[in-house]
Backbone as CSV, one residue per row, in Angstrom:
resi,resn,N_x,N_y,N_z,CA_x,CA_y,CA_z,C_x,C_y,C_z
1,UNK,17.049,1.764,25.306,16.460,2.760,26.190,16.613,4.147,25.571
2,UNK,15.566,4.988,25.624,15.496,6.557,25.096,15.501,7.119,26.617
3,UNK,16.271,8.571,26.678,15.545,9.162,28.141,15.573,10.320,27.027
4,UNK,14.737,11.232,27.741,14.667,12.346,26.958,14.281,13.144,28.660
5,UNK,15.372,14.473,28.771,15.458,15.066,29.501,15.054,16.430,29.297
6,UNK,14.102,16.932,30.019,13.660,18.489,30.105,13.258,18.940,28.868
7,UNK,13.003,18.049,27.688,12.285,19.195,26.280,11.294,19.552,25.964
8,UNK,11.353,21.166,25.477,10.670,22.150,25.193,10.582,21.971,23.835
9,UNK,9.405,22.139,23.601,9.094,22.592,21.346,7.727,23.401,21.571
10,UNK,7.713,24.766,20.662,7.047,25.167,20.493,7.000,26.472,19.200
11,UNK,6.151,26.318,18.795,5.638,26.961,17.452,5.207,28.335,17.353
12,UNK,5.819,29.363,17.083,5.450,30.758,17.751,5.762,30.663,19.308
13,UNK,4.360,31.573,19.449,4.127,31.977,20.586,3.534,31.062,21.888
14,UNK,3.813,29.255,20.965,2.239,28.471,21.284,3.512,27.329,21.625
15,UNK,3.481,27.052,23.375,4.908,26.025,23.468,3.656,24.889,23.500
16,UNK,4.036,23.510,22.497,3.368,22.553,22.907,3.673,21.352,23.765
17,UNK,5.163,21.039,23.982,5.923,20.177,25.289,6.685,21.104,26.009
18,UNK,6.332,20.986,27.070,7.055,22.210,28.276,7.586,21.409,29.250
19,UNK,8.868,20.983,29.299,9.623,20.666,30.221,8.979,19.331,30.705
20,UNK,9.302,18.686,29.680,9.108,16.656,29.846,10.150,15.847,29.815
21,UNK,10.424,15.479,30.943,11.288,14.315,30.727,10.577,13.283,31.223
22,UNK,11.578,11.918,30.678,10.840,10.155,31.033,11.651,9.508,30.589
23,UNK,11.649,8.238,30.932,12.737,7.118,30.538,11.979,5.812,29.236
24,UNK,12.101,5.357,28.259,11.269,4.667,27.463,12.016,3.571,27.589
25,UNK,11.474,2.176,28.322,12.778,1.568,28.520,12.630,0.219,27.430
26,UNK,13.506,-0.437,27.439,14.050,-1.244,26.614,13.070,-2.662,26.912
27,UNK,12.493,-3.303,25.716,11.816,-4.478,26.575,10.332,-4.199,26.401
28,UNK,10.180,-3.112,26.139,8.794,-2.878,27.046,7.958,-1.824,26.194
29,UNK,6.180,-1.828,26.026,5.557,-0.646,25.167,5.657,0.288,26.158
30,UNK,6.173,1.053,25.491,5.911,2.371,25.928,5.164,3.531,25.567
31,UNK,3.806,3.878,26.105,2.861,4.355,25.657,2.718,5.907,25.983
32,UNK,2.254,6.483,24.946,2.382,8.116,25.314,0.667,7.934,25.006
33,UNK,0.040,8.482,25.801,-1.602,8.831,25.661,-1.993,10.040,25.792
34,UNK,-3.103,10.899,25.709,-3.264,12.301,26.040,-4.369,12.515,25.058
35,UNK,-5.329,13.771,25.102,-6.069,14.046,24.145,-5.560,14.658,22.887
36,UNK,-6.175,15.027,21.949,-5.676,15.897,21.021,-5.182,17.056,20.663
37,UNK,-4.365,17.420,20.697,-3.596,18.924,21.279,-2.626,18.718,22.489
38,UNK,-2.545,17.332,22.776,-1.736,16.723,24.123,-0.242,17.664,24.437
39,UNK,0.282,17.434,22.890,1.759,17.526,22.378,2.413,15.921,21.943
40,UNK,1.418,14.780,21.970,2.101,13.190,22.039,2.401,13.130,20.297
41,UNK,1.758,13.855,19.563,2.540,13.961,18.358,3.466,14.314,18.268
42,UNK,4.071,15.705,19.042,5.130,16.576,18.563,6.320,15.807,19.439
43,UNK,5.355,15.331,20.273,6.726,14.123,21.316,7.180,13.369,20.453
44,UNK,6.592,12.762,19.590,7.127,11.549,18.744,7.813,11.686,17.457
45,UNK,7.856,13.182,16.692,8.207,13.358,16.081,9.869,13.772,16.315
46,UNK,9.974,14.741,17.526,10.716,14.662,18.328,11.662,13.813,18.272
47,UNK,12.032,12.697,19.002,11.936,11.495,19.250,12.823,10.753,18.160
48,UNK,11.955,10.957,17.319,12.601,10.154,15.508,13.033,11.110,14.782
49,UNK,13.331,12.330,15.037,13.755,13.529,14.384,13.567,14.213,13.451
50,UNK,12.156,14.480,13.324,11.631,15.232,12.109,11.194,16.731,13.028
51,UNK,11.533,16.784,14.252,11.548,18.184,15.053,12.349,17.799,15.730
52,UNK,13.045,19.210,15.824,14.336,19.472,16.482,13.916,20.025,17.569
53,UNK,14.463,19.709,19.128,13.511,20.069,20.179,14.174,21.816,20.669
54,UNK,13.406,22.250,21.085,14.268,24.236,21.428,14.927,23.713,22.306
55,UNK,14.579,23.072,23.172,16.077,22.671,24.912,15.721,21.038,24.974
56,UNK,16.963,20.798,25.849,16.622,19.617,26.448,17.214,18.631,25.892
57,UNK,17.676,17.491,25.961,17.856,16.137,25.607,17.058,14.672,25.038
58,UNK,17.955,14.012,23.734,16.982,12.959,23.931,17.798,12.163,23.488
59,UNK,18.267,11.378,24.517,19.373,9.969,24.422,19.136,8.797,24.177
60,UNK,19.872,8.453,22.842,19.611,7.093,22.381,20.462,6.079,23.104
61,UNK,20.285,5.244,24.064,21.524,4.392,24.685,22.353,5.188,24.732
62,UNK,22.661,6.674,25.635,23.831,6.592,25.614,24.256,8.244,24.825
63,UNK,23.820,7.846,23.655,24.238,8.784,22.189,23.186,9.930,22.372
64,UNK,23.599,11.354,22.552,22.879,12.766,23.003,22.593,12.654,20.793
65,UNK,20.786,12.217,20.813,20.873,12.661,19.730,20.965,14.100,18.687
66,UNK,20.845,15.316,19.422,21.324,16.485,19.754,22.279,17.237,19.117
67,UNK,23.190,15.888,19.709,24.892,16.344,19.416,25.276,15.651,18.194
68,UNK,24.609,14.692,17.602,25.065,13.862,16.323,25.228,14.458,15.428
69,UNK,26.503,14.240,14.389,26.213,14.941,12.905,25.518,14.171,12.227
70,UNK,25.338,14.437,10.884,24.534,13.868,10.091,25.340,12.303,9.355
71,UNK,25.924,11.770,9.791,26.804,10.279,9.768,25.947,9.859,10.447
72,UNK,25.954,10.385,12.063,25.352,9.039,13.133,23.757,9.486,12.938
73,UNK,23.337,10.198,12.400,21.883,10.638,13.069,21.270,9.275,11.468
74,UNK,22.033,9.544,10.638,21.761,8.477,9.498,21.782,6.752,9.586
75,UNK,23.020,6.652,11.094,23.230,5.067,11.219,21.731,5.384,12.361
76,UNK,21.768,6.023,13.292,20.655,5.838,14.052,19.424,5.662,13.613
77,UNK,19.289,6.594,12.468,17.766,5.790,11.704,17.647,4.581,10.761
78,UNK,18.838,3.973,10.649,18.759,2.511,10.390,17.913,1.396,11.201
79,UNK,18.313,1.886,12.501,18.527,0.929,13.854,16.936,1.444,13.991
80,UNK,15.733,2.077,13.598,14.661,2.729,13.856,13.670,2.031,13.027
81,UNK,12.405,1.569,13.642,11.425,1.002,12.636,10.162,1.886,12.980
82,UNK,9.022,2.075,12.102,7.931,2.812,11.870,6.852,2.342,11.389
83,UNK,5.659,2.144,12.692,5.034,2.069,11.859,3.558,2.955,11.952
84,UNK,3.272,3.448,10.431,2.276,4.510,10.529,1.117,4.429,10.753
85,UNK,0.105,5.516,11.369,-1.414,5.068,11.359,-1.767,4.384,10.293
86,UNK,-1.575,5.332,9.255,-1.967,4.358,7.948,-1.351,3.253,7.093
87,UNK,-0.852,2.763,7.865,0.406,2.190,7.507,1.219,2.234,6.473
88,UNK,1.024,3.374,5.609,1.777,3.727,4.308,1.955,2.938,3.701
89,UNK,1.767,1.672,3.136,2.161,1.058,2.224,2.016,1.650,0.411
90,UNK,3.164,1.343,-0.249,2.657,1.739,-2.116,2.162,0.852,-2.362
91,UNK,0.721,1.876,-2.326,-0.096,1.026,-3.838,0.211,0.579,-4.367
92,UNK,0.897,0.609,-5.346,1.439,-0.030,-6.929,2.317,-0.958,-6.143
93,UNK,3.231,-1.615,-5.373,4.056,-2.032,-4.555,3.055,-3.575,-4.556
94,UNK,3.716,-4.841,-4.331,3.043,-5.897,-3.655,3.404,-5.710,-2.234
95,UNK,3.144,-6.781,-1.181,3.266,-7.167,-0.008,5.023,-6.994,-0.001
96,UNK,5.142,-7.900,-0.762,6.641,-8.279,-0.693,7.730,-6.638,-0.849
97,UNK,7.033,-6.422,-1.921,7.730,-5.378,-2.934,8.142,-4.097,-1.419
98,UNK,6.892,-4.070,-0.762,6.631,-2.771,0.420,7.726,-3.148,1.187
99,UNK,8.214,-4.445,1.664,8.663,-5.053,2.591,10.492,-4.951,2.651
100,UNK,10.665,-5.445,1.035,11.934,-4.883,0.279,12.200,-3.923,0.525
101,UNK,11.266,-3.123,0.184,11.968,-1.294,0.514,12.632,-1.020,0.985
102,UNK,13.204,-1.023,2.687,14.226,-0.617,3.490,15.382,-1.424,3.376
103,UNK,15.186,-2.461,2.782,16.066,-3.031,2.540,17.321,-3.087,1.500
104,UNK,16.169,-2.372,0.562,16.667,-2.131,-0.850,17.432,-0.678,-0.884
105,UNK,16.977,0.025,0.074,17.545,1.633,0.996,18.771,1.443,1.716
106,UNK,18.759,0.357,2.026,19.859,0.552,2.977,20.566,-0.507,3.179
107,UNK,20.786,-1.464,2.648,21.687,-2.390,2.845,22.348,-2.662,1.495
108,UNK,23.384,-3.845,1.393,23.988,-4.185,0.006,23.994,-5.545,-0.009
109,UNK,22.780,-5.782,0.469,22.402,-7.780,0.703,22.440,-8.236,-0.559
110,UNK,22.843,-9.596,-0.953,22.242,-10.132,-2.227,20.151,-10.367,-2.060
111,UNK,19.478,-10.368,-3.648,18.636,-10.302,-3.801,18.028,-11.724,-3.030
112,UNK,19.241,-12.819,-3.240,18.554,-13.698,-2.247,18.086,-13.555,-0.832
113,UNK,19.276,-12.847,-0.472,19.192,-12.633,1.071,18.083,-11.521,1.297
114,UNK,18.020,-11.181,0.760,16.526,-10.054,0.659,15.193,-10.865,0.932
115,UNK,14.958,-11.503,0.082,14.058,-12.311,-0.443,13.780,-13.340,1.082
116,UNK,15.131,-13.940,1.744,14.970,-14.566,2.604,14.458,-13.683,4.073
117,UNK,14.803,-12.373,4.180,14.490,-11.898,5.254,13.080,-11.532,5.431
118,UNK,12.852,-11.090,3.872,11.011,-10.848,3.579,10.185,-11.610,4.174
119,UNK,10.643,-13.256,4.135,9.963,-14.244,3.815,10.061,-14.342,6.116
120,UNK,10.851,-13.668,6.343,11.258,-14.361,7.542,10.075,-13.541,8.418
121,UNK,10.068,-12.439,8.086,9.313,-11.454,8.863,7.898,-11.337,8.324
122,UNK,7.605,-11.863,7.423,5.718,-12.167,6.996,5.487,-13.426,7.731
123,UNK,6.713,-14.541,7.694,5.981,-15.536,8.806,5.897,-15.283,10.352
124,UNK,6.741,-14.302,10.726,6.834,-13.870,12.112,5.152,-13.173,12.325
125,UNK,4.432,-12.147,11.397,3.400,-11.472,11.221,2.131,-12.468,10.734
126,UNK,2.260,-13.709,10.706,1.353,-14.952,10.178,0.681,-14.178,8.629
127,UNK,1.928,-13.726,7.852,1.332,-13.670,6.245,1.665,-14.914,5.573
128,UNK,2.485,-15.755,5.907,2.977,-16.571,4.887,2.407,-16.738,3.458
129,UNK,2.918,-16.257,2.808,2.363,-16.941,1.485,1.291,-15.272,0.481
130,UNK,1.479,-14.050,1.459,1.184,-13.001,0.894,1.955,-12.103,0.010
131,UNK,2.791,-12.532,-0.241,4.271,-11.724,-1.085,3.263,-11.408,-2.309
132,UNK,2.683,-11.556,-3.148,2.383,-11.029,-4.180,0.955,-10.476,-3.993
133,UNK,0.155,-10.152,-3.341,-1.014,-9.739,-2.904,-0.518,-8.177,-3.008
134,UNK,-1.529,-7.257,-3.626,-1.414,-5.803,-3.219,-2.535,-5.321,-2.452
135,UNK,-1.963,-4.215,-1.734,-2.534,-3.598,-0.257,-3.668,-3.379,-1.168
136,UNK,-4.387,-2.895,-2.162,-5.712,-3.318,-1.801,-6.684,-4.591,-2.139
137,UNK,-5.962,-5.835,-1.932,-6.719,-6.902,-1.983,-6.912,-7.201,-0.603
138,UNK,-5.949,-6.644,0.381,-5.939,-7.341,1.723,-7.084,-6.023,2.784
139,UNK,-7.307,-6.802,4.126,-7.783,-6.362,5.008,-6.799,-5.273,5.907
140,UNK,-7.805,-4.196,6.467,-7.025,-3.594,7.721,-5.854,-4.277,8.193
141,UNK,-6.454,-5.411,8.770,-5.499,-5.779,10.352,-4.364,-6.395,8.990
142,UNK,-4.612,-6.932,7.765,-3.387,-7.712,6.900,-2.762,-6.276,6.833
143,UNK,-2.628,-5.238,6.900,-2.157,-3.769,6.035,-1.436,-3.428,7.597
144,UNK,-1.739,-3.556,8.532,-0.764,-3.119,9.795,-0.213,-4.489,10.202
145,UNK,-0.045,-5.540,9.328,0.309,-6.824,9.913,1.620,-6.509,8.839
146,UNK,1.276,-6.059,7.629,2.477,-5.805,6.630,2.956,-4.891,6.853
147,UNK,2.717,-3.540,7.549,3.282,-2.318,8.073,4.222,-2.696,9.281
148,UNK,4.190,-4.022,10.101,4.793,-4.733,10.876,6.173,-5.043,10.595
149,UNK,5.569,-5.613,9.798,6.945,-6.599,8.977,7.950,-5.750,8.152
150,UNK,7.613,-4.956,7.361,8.354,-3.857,7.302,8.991,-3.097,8.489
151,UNK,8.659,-2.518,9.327,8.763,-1.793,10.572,9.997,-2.439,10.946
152,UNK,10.085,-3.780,10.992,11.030,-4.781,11.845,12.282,-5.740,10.585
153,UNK,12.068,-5.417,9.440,12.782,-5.966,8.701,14.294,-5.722,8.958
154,UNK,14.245,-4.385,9.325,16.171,-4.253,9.368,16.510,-4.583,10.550
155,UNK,15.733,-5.610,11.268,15.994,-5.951,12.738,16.662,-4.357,13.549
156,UNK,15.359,-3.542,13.720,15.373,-2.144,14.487,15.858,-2.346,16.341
157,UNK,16.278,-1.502,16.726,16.845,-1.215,18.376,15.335,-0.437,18.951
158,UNK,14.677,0.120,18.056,13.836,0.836,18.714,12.222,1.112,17.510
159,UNK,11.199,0.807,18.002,9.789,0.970,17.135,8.937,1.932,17.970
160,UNK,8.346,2.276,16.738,7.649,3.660,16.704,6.210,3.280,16.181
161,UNK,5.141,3.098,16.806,4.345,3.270,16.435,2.873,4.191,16.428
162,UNK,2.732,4.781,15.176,1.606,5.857,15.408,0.090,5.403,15.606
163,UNK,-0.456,5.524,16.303,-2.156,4.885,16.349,-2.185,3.584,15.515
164,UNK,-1.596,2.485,16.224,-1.617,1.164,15.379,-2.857,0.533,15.416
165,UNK,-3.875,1.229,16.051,-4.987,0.411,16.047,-6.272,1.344,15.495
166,UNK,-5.907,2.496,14.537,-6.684,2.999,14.126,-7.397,3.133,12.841
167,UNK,-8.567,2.876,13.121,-9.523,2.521,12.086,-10.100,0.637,12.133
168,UNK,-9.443,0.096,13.029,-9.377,-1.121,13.367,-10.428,-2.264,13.958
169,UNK,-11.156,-3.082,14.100,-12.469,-3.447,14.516,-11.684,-4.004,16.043
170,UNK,-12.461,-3.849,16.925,-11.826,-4.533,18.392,-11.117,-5.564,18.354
171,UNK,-11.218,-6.781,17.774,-10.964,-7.847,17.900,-9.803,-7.675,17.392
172,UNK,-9.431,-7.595,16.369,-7.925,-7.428,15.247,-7.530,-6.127,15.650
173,UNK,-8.170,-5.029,16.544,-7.013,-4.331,17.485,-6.042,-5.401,18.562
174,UNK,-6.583,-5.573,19.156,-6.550,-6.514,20.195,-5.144,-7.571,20.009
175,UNK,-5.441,-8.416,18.573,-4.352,-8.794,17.994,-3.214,-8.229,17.481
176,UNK,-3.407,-6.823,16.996,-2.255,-6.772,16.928,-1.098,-6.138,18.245
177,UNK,-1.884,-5.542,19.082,-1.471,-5.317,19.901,-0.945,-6.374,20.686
178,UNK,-1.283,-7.442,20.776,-0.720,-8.894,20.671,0.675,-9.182,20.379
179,UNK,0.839,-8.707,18.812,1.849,-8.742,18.260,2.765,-8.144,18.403
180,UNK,2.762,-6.955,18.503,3.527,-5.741,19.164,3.664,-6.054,20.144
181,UNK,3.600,-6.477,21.094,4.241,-6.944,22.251,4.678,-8.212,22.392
182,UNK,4.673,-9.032,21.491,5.605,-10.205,21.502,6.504,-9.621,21.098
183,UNK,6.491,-9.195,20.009,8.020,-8.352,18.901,8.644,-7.710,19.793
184,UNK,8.176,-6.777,20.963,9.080,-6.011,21.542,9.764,-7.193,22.736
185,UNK,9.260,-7.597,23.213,9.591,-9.065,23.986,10.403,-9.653,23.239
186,UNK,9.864,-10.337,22.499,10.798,-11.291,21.676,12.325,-10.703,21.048
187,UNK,12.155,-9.332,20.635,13.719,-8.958,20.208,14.073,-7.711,21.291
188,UNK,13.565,-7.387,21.880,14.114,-6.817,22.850,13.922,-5.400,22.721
189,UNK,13.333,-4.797,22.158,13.495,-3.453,21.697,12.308,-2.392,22.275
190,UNK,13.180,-1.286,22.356,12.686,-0.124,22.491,11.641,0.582,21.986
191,UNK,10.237,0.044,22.487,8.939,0.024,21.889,8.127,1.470,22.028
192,UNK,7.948,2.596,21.217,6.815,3.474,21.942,5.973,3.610,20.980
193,UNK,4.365,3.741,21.546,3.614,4.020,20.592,2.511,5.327,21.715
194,UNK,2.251,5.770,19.956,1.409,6.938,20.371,-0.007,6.308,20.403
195,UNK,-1.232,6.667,21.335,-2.262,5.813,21.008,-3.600,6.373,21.666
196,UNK,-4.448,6.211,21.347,-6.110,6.674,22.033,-6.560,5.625,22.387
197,UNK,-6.155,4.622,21.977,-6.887,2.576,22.542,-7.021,2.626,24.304
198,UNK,-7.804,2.814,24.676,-8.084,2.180,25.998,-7.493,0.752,26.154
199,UNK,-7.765,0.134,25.195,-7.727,-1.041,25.323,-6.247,-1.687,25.239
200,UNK,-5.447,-1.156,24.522,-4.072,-0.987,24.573,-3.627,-0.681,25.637
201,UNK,-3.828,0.402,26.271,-3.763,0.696,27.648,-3.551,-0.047,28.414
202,UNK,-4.476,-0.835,28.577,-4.498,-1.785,29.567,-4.425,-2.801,29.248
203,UNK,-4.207,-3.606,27.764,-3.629,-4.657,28.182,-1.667,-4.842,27.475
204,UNK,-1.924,-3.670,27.320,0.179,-3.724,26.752,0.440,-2.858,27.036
205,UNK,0.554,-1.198,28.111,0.902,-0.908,28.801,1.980,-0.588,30.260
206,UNK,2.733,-1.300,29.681,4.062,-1.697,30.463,4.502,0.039,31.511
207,UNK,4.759,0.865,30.354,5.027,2.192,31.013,3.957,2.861,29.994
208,UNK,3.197,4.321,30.663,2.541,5.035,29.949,2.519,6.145,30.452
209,UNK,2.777,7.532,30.018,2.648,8.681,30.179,1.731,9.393,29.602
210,UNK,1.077,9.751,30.397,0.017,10.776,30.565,0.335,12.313,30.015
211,UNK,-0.301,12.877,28.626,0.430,14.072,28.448,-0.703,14.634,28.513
212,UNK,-1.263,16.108,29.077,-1.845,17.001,28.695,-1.393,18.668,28.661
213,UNK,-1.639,19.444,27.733,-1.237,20.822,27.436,-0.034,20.746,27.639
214,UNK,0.636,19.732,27.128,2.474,19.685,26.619,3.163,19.214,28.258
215,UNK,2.638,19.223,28.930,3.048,18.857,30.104,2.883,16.649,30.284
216,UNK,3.926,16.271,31.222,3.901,15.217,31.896,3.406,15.348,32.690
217,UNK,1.814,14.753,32.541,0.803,14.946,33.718,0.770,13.999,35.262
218,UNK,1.006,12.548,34.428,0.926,11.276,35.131,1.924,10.029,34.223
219,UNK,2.729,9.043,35.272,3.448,8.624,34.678,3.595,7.426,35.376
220,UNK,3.334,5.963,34.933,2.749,4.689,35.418,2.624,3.738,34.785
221,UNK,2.532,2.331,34.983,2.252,1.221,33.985,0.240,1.126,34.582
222,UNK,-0.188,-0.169,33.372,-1.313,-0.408,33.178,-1.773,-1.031,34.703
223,UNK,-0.922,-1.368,35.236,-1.320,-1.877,36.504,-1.856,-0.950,37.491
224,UNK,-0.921,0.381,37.571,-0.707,1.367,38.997,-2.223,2.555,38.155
225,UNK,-2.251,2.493,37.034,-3.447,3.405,36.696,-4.793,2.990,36.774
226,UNK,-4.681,1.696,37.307,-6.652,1.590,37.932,-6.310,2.102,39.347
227,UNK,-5.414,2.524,40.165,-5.353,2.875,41.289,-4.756,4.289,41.567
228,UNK,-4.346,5.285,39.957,-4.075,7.011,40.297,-5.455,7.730,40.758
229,UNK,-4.951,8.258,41.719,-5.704,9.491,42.162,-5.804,11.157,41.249
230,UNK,-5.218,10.663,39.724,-4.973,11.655,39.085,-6.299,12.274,38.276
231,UNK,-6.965,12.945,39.017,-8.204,13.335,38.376,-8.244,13.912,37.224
232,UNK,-7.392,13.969,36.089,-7.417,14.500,34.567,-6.993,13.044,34.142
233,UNK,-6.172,12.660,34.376,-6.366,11.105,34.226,-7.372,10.161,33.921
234,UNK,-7.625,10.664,35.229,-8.888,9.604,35.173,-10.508,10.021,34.621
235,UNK,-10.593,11.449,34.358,-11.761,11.669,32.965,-11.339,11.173,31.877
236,UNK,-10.093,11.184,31.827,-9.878,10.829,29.958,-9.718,9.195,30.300
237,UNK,-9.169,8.539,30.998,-8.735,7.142,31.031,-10.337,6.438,31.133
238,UNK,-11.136,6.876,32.047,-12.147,6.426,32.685,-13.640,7.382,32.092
239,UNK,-13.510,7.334,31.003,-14.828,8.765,30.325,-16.557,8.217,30.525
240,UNK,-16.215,7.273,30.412,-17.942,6.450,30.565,-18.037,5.961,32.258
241,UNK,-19.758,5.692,32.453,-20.181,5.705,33.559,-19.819,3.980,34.088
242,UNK,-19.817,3.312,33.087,-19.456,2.053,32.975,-17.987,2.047,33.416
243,UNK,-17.020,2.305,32.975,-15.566,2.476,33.092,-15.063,2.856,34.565
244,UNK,-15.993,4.036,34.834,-15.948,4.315,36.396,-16.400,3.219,37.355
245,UNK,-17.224,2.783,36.926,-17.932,2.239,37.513,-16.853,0.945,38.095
246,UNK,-16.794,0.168,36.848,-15.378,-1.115,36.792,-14.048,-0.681,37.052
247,UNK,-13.574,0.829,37.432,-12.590,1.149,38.347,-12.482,0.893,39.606
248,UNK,-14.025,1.426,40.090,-14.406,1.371,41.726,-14.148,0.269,42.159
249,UNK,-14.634,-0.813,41.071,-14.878,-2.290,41.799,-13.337,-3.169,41.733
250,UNK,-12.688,-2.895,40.665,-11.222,-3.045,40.760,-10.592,-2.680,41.923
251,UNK,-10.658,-1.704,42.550,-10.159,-0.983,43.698,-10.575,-1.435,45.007
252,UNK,-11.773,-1.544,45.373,-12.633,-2.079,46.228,-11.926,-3.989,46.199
253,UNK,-11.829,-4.687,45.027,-11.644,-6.056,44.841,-10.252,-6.296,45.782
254,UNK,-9.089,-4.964,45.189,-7.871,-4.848,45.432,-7.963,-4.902,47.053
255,UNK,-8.598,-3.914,47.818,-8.855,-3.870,49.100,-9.140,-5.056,50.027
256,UNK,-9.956,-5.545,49.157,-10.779,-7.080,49.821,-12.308,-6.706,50.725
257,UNK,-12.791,-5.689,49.768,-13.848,-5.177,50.497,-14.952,-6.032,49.251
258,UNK,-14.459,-6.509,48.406,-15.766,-7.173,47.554,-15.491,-8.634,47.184
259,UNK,-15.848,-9.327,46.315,-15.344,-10.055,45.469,-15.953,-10.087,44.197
260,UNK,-15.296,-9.749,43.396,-15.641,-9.391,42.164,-15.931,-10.077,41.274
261,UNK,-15.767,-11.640,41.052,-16.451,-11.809,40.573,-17.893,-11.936,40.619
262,UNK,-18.459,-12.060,41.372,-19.886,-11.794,42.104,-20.499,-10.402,41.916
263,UNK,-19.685,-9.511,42.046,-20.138,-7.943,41.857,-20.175,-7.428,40.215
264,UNK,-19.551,-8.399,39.364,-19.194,-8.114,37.866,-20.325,-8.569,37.479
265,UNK,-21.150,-9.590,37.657,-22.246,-9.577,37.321,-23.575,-8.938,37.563
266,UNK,-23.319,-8.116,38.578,-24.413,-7.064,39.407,-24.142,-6.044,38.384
267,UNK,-22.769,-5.398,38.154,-22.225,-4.264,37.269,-22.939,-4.150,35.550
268,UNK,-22.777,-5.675,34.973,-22.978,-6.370,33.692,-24.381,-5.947,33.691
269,UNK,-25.228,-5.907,34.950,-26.674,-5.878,34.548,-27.183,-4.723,34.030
């Protein structure tokens, strides 16, 4: 669990998070959404500590990361996995080679035991058998499927992910978002990702906060947001006439004033 209590960051004269707090809980994606200029970048950077916040708190289980010297703020980014829009992988690097990396950073494993954990976390990501392939022989969704497996190799307490579904075709968004939520399920961990996916939204959405102009606008899982009354919300959540449209009837279904499946095909037309 992260809580991060009351923080402020801002650049000059220009504050871009003004007094946000929220709980990111354990178990579960935790989604920061907002337009561009939100502040959900500077939240996340925040967060993993590449900005230091002007006030406020942000507790790792417990640990005011704040107050850490540079010992614990170093074991805490052990326990931390990442993974990037672009998923950074080196070029020159194979599958395998990318995967090694944190490993080769930070632990004093034998090369076997290396080798075995590689192997453990490409079959968890369905690469089996990609260890010598380089990032550019493979596809998108293979390049955030290996940005995965990395992410999770040092068996992390907490993942970070930046726009994991960007640049991505629907379908192999879809999947990996799939994946990302077994992983956080399956090991238990402290999941947040930054994201513009509607579609993420709503279907891995567990908790999601709503940021606009650095503020905590709205704050809810994928369930309770076909039913906010939060009208900035709901232009950005709901932007097409279609979207509105399949809100109403969600709502109306919820009521028992329709039945929807019957009305989804009136909508479809």
């Amino acid at each position: 669990m992260i809580e991060v209590k009351n923080i402020k960051k801002a650049f000059g004269d220009k504050t871009v998070i003004n007094d946000v707090s929220t709980v990111f809980k354990t178990g579960m994606c935790n989604l920061i959404i907002g337009t561009s200029g939100s502040g959900k970048t500077v939240m996340m950077k925040c967060l993993v500590g590449l900005f230091e916040p002007d006030s406020g708190e942000i507790i790792y289980d417990g640990m005011n990361f704040s107050e850490m010297n540079e010992e614990h703020r170093k074991g805490l980014r052990q326990s931390i996995g990442m993974l990037f829009q672009g998923s950074a992988l080196f070029d020159s690097m194979t599958v395998e080679q990318n995967i090694l990396f944190p490993l080769d950073m930070f632990t004093k494993n034998t090369s076997a035991e290396k080798l075995k954990r590689v192997n453990e976390v490409l079959d968890r990501v369905n690469l089996q058998g990609a260890n010598n392939k380089f990032p550019g022989e493979i596809s998108g969704g293979m390049k955030k499927r290996v940005g995965i497996a990395r992410a999770i190799v040092l068996n992390p307490k907490y993942l970070f992910c930046d726009e994991p579904n960007s640049g991505l075709d629907p379908q192999t968004s879809l999947l990996i978002d799939k994946l990302i939520k077994e992983i956080t399920t399956e090991y238990n961990i402290t999941t947040v990702i930054n994201t513009h996916d509607m579609n993420s939204v709503m279907e891995i959405g567990d908790h999601i906060m709503y940021m606009y102009q650095g503020i905590k606008e709205w704050e809810g899982s994928n369930k309770e947001i076909i039913f906010s009354k939060n009208k900035l919300l709901n232009d950005f959540i709901f932007a097409s006439e279609f979207l509105r449209d399949a809100k109403d009837m969600r709502m109306l279904e919820a009521e028992g004033k329709i039945d929807n499946n019957r009305n989804m095909d009136e909508l479809l037309k």
